[in-house]
Backbone as a chain_set.jsonl record, in Angstrom:
{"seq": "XXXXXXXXXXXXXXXXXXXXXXXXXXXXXXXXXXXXXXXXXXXXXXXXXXXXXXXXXXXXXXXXXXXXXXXXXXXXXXXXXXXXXXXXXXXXXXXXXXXXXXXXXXXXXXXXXXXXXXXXXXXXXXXXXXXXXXXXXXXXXXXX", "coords": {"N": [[-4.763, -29.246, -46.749], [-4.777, -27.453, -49.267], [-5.277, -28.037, -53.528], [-4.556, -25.267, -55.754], [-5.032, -25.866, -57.876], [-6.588, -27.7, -58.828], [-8.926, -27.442, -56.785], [-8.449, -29.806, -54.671], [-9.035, -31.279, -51.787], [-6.438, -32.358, -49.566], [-6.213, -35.208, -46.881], [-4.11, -34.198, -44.607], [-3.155, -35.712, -42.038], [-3.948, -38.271, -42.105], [-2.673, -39.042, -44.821], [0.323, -38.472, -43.707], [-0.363, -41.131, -41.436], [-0.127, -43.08, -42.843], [2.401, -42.757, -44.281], [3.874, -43.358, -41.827], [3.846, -45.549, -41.888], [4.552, -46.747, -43.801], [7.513, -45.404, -44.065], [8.561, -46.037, -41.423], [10.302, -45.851, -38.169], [13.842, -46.949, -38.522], [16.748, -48.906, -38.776], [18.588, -46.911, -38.104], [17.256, -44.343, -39.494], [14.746, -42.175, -39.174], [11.126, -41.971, -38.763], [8.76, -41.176, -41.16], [7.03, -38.842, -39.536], [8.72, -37.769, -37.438], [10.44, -36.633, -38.869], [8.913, -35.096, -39.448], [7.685, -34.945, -42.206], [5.661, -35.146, -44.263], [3.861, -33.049, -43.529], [5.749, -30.214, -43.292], [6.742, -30.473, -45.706], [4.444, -31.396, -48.233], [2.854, -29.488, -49.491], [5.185, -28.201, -51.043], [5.582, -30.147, -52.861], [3.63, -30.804, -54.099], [3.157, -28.665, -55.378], [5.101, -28.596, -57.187], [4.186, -30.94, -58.702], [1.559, -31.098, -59.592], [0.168, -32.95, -60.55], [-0.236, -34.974, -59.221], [-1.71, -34.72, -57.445], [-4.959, -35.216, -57.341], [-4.635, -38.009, -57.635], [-3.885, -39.102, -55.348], [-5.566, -38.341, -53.56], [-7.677, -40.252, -54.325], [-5.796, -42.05, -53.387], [-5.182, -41.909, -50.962], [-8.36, -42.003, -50.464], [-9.256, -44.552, -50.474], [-7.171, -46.003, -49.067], [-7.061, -47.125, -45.767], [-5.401, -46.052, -42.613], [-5.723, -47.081, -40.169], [-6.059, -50.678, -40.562], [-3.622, -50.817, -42.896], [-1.202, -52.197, -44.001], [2.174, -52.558, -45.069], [2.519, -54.434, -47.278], [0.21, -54.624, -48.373], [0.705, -52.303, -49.793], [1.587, -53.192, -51.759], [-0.45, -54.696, -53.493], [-1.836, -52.719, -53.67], [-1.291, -51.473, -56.02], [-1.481, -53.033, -58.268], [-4.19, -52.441, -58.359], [-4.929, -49.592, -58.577], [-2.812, -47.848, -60.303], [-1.81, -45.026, -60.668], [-2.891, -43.96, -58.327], [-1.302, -45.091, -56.55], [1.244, -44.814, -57.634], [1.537, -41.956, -57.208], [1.201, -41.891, -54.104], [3.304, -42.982, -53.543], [5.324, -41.637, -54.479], [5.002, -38.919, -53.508], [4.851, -39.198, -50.874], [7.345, -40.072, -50.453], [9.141, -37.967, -51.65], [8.369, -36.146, -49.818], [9.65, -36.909, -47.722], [12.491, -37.455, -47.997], [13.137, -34.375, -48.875], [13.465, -33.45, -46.081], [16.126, -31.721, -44.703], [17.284, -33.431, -41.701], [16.787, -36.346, -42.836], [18.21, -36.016, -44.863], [20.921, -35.21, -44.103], [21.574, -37.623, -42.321], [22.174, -39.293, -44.551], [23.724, -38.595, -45.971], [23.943, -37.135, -47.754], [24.254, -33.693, -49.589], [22.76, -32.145, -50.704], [22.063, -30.589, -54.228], [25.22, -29.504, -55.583], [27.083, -26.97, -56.9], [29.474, -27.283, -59.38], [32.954, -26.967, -60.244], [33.82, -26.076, -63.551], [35.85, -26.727, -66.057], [36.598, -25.48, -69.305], [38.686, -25.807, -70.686], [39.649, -28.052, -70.057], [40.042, -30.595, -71.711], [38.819, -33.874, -72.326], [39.833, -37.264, -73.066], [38.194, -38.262, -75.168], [38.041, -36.002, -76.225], [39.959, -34.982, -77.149], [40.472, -37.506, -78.968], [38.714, -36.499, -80.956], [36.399, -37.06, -81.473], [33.946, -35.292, -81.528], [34.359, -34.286, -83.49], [32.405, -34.431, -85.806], [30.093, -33.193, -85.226], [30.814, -30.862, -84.798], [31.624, -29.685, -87.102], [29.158, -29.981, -88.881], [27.615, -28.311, -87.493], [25.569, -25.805, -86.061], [22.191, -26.689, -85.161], [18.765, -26.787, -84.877], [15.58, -26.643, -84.264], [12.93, -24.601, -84.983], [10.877, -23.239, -82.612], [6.847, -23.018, -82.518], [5.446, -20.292, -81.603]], "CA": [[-3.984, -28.706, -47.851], [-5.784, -27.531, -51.098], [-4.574, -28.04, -54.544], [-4.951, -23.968, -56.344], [-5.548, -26.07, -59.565], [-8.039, -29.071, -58.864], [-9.524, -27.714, -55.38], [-8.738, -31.124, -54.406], [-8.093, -31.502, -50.55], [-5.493, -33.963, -48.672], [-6.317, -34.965, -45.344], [-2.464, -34.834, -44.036], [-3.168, -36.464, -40.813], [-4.501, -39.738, -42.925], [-1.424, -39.337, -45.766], [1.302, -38.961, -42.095], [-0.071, -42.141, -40.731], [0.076, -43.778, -44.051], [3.942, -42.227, -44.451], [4.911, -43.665, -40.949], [3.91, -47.586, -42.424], [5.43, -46.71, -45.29], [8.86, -45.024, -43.548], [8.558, -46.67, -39.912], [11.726, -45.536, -38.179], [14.254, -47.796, -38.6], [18.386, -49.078, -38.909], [19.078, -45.071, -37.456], [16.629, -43.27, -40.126], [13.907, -41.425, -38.538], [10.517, -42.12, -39.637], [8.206, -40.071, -41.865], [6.313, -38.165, -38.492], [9.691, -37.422, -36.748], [11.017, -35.231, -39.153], [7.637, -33.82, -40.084], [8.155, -34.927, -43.891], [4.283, -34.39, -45.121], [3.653, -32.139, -43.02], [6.631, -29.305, -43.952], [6.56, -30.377, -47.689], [3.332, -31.872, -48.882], [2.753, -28.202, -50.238], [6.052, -27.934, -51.877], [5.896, -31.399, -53.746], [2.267, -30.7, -54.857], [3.498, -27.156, -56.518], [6.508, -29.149, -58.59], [3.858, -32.33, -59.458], [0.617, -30.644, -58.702], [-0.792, -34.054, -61.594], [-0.452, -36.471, -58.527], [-2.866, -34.082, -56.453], [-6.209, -35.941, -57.88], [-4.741, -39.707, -57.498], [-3.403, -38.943, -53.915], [-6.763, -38.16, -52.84], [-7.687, -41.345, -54.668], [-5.036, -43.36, -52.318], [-5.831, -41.714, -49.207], [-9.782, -42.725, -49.556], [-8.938, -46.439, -50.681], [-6.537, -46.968, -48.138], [-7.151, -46.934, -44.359], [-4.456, -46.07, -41.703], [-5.973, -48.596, -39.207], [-5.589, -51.538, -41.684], [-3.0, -50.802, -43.457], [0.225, -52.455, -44.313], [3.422, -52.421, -46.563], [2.306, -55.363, -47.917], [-1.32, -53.768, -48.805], [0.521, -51.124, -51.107], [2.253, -54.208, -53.128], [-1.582, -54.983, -54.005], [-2.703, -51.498, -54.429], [-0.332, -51.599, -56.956], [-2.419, -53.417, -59.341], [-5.601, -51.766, -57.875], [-4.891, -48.282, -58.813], [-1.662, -47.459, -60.617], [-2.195, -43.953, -61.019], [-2.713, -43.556, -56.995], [-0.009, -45.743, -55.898], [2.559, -43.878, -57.892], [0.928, -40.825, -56.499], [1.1, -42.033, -52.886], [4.476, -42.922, -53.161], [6.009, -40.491, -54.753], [4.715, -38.135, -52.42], [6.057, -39.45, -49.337], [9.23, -39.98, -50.825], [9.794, -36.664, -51.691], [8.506, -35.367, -48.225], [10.674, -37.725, -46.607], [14.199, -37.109, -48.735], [13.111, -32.811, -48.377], [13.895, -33.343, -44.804], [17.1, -32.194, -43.649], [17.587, -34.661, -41.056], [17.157, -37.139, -43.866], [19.18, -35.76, -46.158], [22.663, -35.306, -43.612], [21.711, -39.177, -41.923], [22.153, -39.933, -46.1], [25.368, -38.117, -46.234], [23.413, -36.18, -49.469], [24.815, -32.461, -49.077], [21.744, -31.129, -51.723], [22.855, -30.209, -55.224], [26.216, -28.609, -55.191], [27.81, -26.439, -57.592], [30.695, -28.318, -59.462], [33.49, -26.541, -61.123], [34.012, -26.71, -64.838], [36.905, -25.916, -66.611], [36.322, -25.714, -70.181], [39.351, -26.129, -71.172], [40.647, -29.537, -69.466], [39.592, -31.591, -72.497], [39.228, -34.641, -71.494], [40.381, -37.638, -73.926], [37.33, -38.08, -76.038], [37.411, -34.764, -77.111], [40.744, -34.771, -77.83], [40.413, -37.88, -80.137], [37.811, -36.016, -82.366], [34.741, -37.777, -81.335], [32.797, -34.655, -81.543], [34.592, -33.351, -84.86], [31.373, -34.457, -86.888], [28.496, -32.218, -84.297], [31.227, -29.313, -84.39], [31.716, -29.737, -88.364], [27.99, -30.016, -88.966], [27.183, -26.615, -87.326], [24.057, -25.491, -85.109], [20.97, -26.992, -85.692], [17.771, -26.087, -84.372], [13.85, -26.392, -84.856], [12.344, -22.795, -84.889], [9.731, -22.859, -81.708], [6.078, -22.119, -82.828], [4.519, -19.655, -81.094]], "C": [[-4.895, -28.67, -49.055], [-4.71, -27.477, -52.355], [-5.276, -26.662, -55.326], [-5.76, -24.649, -57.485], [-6.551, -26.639, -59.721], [-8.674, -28.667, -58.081], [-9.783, -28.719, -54.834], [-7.89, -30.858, -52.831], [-7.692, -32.49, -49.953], [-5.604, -33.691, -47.4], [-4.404, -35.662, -45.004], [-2.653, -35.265, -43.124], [-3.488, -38.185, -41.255], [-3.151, -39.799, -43.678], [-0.198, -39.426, -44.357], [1.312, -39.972, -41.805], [0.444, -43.164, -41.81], [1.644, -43.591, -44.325], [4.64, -43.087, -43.146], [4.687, -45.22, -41.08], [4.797, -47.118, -43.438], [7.208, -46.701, -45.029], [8.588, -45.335, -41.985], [10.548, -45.651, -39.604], [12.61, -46.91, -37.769], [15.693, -47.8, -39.419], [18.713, -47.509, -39.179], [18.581, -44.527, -38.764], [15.171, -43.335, -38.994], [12.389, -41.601, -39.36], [9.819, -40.952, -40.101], [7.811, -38.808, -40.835], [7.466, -37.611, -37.77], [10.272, -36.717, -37.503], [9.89, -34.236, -40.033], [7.725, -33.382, -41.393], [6.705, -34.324, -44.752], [3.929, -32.708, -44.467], [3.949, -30.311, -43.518], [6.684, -29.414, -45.436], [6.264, -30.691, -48.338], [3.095, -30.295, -49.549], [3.67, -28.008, -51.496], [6.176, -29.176, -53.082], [4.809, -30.807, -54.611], [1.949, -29.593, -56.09], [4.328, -28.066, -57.257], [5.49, -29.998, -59.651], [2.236, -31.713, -58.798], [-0.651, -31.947, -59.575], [-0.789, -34.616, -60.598], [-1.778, -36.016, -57.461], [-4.518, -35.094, -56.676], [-5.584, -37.669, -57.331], [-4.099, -40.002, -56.216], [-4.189, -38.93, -53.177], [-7.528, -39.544, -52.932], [-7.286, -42.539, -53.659], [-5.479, -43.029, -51.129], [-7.769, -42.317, -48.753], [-9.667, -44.012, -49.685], [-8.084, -46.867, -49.764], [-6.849, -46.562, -46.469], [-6.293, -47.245, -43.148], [-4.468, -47.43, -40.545], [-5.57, -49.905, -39.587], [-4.662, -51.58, -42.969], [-1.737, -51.481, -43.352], [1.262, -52.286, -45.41], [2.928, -53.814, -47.246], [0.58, -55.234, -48.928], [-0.955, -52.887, -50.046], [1.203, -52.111, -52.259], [0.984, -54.257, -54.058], [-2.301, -53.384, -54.317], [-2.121, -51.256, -55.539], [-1.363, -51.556, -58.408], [-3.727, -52.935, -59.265], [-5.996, -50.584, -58.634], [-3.691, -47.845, -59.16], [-1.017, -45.822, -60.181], [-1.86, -43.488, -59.4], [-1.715, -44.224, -56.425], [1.154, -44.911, -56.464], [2.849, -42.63, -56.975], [1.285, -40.822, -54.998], [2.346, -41.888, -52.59], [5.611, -42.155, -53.941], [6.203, -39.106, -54.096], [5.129, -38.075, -51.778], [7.168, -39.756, -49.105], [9.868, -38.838, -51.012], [9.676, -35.771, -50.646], [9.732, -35.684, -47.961], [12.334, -37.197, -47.038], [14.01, -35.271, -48.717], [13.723, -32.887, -47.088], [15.085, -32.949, -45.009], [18.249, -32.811, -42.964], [17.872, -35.707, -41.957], [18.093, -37.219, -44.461], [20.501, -35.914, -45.619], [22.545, -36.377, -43.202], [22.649, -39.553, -43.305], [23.129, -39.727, -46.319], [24.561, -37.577, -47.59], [23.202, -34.381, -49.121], [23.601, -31.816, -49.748], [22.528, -31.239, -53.323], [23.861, -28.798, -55.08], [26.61, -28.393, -56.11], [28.965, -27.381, -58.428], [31.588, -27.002, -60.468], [33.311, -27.105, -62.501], [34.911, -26.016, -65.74], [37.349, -26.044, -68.04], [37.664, -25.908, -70.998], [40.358, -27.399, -70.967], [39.815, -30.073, -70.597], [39.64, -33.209, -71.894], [39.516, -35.604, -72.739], [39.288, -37.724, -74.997], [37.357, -36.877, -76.819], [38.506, -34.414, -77.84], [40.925, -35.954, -79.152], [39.647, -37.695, -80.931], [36.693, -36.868, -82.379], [33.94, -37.2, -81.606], [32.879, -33.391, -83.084], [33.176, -33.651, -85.333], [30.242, -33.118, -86.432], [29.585, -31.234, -84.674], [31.733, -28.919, -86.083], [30.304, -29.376, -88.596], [27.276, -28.571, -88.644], [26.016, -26.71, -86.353], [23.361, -26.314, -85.795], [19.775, -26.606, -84.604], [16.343, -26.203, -84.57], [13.394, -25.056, -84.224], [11.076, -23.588, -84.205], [8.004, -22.794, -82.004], [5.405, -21.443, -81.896], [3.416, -19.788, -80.887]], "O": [[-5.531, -29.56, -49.62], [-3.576, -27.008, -52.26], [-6.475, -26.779, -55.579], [-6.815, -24.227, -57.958], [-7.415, -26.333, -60.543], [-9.664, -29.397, -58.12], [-10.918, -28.957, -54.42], [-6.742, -30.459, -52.635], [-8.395, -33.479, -49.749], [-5.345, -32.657, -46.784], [-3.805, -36.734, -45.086], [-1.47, -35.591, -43.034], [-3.151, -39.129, -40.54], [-2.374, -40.632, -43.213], [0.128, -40.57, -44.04], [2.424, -40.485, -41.682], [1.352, -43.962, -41.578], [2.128, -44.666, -44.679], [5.793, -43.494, -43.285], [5.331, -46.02, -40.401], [5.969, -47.487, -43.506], [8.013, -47.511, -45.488], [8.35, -44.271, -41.414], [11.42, -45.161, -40.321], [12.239, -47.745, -36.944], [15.926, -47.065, -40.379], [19.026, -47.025, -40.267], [19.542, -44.12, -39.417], [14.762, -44.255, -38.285], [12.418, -41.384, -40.572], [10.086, -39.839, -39.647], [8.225, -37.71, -41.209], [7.048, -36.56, -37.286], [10.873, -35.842, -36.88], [9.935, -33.265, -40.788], [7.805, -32.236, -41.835], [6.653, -33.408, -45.573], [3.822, -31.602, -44.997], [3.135, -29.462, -43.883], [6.664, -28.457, -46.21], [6.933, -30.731, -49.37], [3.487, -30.467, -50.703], [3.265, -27.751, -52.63], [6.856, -29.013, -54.095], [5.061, -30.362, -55.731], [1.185, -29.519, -57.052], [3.825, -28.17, -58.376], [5.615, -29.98, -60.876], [1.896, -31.927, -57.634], [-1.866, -31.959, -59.381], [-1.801, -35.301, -60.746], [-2.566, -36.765, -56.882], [-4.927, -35.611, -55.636], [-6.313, -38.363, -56.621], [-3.766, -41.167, -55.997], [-3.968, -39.382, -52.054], [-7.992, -40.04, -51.905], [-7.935, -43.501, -53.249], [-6.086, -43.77, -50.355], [-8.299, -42.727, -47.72], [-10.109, -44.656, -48.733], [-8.093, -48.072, -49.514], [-6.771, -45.359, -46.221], [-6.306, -48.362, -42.632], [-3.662, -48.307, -40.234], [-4.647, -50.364, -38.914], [-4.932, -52.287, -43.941], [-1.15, -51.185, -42.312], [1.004, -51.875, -46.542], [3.631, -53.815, -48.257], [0.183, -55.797, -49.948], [-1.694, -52.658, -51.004], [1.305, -51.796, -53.444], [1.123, -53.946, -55.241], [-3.179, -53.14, -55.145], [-2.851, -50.512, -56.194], [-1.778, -50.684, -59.171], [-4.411, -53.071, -60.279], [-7.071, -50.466, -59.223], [-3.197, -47.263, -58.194], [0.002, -45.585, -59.533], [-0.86, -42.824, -59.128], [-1.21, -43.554, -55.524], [1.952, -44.373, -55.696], [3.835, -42.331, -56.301], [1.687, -39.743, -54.564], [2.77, -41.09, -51.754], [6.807, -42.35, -53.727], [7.199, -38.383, -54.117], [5.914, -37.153, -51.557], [7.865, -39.779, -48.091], [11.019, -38.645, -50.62], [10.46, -34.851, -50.413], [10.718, -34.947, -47.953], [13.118, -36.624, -46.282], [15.115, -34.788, -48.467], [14.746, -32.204, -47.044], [15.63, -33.824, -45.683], [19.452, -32.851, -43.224], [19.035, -36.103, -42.022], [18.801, -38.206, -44.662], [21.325, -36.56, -46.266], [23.604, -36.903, -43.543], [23.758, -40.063, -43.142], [23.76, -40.586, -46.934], [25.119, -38.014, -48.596], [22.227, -33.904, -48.541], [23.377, -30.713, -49.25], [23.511, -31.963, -53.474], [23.602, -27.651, -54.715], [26.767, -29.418, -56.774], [29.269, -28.385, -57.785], [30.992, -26.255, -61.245], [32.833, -28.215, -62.739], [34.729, -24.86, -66.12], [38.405, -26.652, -68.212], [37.479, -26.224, -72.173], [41.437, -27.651, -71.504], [38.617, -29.96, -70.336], [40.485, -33.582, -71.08], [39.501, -34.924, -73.765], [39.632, -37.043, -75.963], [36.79, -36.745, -77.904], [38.431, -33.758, -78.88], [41.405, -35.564, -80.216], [39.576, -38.531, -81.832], [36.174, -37.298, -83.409], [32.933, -37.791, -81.998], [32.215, -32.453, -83.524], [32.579, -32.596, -85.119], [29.737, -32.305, -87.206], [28.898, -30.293, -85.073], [32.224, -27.801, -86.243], [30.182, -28.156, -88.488], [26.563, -27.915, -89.403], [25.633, -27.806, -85.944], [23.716, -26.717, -86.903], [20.08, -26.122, -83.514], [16.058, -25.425, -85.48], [13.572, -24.67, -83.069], [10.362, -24.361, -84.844], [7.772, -21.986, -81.104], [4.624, -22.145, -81.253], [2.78, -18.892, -80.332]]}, "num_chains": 1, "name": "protein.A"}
């Protein structure tokens, strides 16, 4: 995977094994490799947060799949802030993209909600917001 912005590349086969210590499968979730979380949306994370691209590359050469444990990223912690966030932020957002993940979770996505601007609800009817709707617009003009 290349990053367009940094030309920084992630070896996903190294960040995967690192994802399935991290998310093992376990009490009926599926781990990181079984629903093919880096894999399918290490691309799509890296476009939203394409800043963690550099300290991801960071975690992947400092840490080594062979020797690795969950107890290893407590201490990378203090090691490398920057790449630990990075690492795991990453494979959290693969992992919760899934899916599979997401209906195990009972988490439908973001859903629409009605809104019916005129059910006030009691706050608004005791004049909590008279002062902001007295007061008027406000605004800072943009600069160009």
């Amino acid at each position: 995977m290349t990053s367009d912005n940094n030309s920084t590349v992630v070896d996903i086969g190294r960040l995967e094994q690192l994802a399935d210590i991290m998310l093992p499968s376990a009490h009926g979730m599926p781990s990181a490799s079984e629903v093919r979380a880096v894999d399918s949306y290490l691309d799509e994370v890296l476009e939203w947060r394409d800043d963690l691209c550099q300290p991801l590359v960071e975690a992947l050469t400092a840490l080594d799949p062979a020797t690795f444990t969950v107890e290893r990223l407590s201490a990378f912690l203090s090691e490398n802030e920057d790449a630990y966030t990075a690492l795991t932020t990453v494979v959290a957002a693969c992992y919760y993209l899934s899916p599979v993940v997401r209906d195990r979770i009972g988490y439908p996505g973001q859903v629409a909600k009605t809104y019916d601007p005129f059910a006030y609800t009691e706050w608004v009817a005791e004049g909590l917001l008279d002062p902001v709707v007295d007061r008027g617009p406000i605004w800072r003009k943009v600069s160009e």
